[in-house]
C-alpha positions as CSV (number, residue, x, y, z in Angstrom):
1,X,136.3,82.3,181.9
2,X,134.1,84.7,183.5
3,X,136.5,86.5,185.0
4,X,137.9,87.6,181.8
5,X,134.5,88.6,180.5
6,X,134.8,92.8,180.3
7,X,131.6,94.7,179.7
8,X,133.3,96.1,176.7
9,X,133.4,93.0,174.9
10,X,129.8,92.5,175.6
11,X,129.1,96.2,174.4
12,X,130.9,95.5,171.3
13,X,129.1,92.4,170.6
14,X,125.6,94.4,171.0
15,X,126.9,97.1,168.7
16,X,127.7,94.4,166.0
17,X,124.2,93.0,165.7
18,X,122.6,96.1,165.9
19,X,124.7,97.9,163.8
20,X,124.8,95.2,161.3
21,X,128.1,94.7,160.9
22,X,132.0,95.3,162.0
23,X,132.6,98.1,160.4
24,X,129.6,100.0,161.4
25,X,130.0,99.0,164.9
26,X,133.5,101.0,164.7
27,X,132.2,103.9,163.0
28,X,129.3,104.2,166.0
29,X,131.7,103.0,169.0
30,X,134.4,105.2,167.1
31,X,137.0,102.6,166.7
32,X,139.0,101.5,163.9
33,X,137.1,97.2,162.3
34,X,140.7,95.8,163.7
35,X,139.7,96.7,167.2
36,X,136.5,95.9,166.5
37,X,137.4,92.3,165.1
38,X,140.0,92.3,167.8
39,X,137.6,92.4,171.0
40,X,135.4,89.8,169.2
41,X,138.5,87.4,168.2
42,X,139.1,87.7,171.8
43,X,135.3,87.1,173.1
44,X,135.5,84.1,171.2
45,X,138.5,82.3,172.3
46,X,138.5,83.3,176.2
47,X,135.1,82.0,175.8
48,X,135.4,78.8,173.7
49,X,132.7,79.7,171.0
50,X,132.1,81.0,167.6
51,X,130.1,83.9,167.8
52,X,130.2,84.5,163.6
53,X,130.3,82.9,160.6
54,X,133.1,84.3,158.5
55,X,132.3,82.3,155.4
56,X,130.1,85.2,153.7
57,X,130.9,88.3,152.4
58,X,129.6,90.3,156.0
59,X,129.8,88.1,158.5
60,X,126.8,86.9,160.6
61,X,125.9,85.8,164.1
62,X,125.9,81.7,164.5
63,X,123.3,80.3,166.7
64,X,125.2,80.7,170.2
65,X,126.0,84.0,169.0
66,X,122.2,84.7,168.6
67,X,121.7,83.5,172.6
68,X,124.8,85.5,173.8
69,X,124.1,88.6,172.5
70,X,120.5,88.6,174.1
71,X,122.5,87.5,177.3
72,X,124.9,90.2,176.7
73,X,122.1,93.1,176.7
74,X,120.7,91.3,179.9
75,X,124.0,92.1,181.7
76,X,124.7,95.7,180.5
77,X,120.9,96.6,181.2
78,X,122.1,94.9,184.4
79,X,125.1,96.9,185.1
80,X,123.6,100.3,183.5
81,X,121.2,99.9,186.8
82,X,124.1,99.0,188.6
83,X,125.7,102.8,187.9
84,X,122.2,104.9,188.1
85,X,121.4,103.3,191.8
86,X,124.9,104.2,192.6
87,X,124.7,107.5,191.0
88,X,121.0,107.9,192.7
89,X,122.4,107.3,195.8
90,X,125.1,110.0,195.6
91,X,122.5,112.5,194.7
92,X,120.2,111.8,197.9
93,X,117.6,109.2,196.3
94,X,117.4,105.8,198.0
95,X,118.8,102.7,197.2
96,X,115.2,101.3,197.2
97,X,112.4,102.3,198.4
98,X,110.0,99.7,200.5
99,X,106.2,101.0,200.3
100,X,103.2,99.0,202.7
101,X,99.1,99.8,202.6
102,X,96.4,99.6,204.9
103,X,93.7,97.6,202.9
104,X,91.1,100.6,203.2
105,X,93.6,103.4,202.1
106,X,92.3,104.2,198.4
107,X,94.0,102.5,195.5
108,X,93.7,104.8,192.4
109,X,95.6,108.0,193.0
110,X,98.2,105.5,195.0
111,X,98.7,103.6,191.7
112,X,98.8,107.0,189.9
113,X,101.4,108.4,192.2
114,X,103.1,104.9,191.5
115,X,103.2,105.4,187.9
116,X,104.5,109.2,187.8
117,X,107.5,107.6,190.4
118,X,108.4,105.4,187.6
119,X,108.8,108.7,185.7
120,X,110.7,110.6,187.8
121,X,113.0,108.0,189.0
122,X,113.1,105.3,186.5
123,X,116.2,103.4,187.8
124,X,114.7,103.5,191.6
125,X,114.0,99.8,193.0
126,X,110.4,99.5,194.5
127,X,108.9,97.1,197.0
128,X,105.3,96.9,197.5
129,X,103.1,95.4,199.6
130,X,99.3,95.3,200.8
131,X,98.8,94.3,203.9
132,X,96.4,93.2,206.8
133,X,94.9,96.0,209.4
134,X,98.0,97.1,211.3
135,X,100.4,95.3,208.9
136,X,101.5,98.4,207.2
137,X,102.2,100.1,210.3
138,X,104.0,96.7,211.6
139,X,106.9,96.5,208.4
140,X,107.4,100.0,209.0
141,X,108.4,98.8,212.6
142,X,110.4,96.0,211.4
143,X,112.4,97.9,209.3
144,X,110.9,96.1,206.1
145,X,109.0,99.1,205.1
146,X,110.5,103.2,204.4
147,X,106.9,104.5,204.3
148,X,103.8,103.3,205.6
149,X,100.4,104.3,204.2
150,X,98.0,103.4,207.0
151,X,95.5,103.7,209.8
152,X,96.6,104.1,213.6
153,X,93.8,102.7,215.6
154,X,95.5,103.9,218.7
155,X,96.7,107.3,217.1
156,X,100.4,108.3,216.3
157,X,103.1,107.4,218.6
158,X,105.9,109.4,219.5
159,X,108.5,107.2,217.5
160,X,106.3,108.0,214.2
161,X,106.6,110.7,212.0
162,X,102.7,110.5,210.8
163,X,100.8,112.9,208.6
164,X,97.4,112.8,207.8
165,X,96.4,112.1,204.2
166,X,92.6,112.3,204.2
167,X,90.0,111.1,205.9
168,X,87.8,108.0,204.8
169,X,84.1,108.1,205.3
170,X,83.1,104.1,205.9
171,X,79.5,103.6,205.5
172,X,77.4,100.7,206.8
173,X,75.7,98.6,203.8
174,X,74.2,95.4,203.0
175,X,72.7,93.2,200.4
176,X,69.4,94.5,199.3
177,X,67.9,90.4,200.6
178,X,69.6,91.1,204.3
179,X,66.7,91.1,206.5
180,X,68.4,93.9,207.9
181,X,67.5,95.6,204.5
182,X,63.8,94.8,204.8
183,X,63.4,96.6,208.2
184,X,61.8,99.6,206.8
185,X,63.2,101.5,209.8
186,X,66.4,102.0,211.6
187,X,68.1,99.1,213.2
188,X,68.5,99.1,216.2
189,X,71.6,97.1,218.6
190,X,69.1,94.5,219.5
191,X,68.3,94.3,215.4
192,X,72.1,94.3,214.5
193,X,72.8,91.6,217.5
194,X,71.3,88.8,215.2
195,X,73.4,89.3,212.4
196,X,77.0,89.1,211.6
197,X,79.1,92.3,211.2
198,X,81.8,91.6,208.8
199,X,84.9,93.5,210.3
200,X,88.3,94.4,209.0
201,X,91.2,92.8,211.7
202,X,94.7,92.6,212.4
203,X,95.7,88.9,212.1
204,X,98.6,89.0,214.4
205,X,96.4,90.7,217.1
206,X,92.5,90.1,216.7
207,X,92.1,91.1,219.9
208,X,93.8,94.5,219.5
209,X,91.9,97.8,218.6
210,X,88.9,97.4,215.8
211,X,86.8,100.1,214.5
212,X,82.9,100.6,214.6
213,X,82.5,97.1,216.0
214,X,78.4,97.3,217.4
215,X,77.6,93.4,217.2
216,X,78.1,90.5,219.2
217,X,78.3,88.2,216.1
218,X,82.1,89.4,214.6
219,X,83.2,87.9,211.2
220,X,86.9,89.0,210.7
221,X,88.4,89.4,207.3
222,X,91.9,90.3,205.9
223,X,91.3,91.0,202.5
224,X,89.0,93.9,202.0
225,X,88.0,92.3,198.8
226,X,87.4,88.7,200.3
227,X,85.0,91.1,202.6
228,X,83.1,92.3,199.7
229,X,82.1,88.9,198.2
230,X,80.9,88.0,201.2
231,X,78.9,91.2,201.7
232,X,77.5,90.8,198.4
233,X,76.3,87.2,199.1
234,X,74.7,88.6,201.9
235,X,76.6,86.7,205.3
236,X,76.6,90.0,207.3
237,X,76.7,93.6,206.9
238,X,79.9,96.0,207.6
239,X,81.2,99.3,207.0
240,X,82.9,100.0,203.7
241,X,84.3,103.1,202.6
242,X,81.8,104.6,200.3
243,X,83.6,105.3,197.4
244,X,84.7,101.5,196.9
245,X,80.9,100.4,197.1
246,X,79.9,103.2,195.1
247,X,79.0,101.1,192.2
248,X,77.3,98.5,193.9
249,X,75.1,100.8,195.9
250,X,74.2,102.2,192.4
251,X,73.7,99.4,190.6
252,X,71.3,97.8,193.7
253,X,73.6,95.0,194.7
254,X,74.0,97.5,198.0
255,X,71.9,99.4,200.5
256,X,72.9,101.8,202.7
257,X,72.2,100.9,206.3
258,X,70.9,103.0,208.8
259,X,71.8,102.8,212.4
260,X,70.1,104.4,215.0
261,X,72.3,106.3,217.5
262,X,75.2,105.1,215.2
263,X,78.7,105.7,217.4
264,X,80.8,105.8,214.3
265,X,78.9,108.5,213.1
266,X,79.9,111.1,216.3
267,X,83.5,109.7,215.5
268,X,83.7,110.9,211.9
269,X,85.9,109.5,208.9
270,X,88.6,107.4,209.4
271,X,92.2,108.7,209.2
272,X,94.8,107.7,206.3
273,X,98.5,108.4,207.4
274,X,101.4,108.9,205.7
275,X,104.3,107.6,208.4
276,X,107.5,106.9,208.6
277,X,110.3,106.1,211.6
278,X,111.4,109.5,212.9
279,X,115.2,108.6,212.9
280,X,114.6,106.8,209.3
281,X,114.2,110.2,207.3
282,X,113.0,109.7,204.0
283,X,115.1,110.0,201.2
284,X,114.5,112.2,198.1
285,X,112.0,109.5,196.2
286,X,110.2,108.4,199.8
287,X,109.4,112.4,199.5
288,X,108.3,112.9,196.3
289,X,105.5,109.7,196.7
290,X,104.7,111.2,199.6
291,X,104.4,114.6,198.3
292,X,102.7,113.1,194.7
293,X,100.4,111.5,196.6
294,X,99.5,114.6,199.2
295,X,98.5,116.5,196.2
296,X,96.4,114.0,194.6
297,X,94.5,113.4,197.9
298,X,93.9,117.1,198.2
């Protein structure tokens, strides 16, 4: 049966319950009612149903015919995407484009730049995913990712075609009850040795490169959100970048942290790349998020 099933037929069927009936489906498809009445007479019997009652003066849709047509616009949506990927493709624009984060690369103007690509190329297939320290930069690798927003602990490698985005400024806070809060001076290494720095980690290698790690007493996290609860419940202190704790260092539920002879502080903000695999170019919507997003960085 389905191989008999033409998109026509389904178009036609559309046309009729939107239009309202036969003959206005042939005056907006431009075809004569028989044709019209035709392509449904033949709907019907290659498909084994009655799609309308013909007992009326106009007739109208029976209950099957009710669930087939809203299958019938699932399919030509279906196949209208089909055609504009295929056309998209002709013209340049990916087939799909597969996008992976960094947890401390800044969310807003990436979900801005997200929207406006919806804009620009509405029928464009996107992948997204957040990811683990180093898991952005890993999918890229594997081929599961076009473009990679992301930090490179060990800097860019030859085999990367990495830009730099911005830089992030990661602060060290903790909860205003921390007894490294009530210091009333500087901690010092010996101070920060007896508390547990909450640090950001690669989950396949936890052992690999980490940033701004002074303690001896490491808890590693994932999720930079999962981090924050615990900051806020006061296990540990850690560096966050300070426009995500922002709010909570004005409403009090933060405190900055100072640090004396703090390294991180000679090493400056840390560095948000935009990267992709030299002999994987980006196509013309990999571009445009990367260019949309450059802007709204800068």
């Amino acid at each position: 049966m389905i191989g008999s099933l033409t998109l026509d037929q389904l178009r036609v069927l559309v046309t009729i319950a939107d239009a309202g009936s036969f003959s206005a489906a042939g005056r907006k498809l431009n075809r004569a009612q028989s044709a019209i009445s035709q392509a449904v007479a033949t709907l019907e019997n290659v498909q084994g149903v009655t799609l309308f009652d013909r007992a009326g003066h106009r007739p109208q849709l029976t209950d099957v015919g009710r669930v087939l047509v809203g299958q019938a616009r699932i399919v030509l949506a279906g196949a209208g995407r089909f055609e504009a990927v295929a056309a998209g493709t002709r013209e340049g624009i990916e087939p799909e484009l597969a996008v992976a984060i960094d947890p401390l690369v800044p969310t807003a103007a990436f979900i801005d730049s997200l929207h406006a690509l919806r804009v620009a190329f509405p029928h464009l297939p996107v992948s997204f995913s957040t990811e683990g320290l180093g898991g952005a930069e890993r999918r890229l690798r594997r081929g599961e990712a076009a473009l990679a927003f992301c930090i490179l602990l060990g800097g860019p490698s030859d085999d990367l075609a990495a830009l730099p985005l911005l830089g992030v400024e990661l602060i060290p806070v903790v909860a205003p009850d921390h007894p490294l809060a009530q210091l009333g001076r500087a901690a010092t290494r010996a101070d920060l040795d007896e508390h547990a720095q909450l640090v950001m980690t690669d989950p396949s290698a936890p052992d690999g490169p980490s940033h701004g790690i002074i303690g001896t007493k490491v808890w590693r996290f994932v999720d930079l959100g999962r981090r924050l609860d615990f900051l806020l419940a006061g296990f540990g202190w850690c560096r966050m970048p300070e426009a995500f704790v922002a709010p909570h260092l004005a409403d009090g539920r933060l405190v900055r942290l100072s640090i004396e002879d703090d390294p991180a502080r000679a090493s400056g903000p840390v560095t948000i790349y935009a990267a992709h695999l030299r002999d994987r170019p980006l196509g013309r919507a990999g571009a445009w998020l990367l260019n949309d997003l450059r802007d709204r960085f800068a």
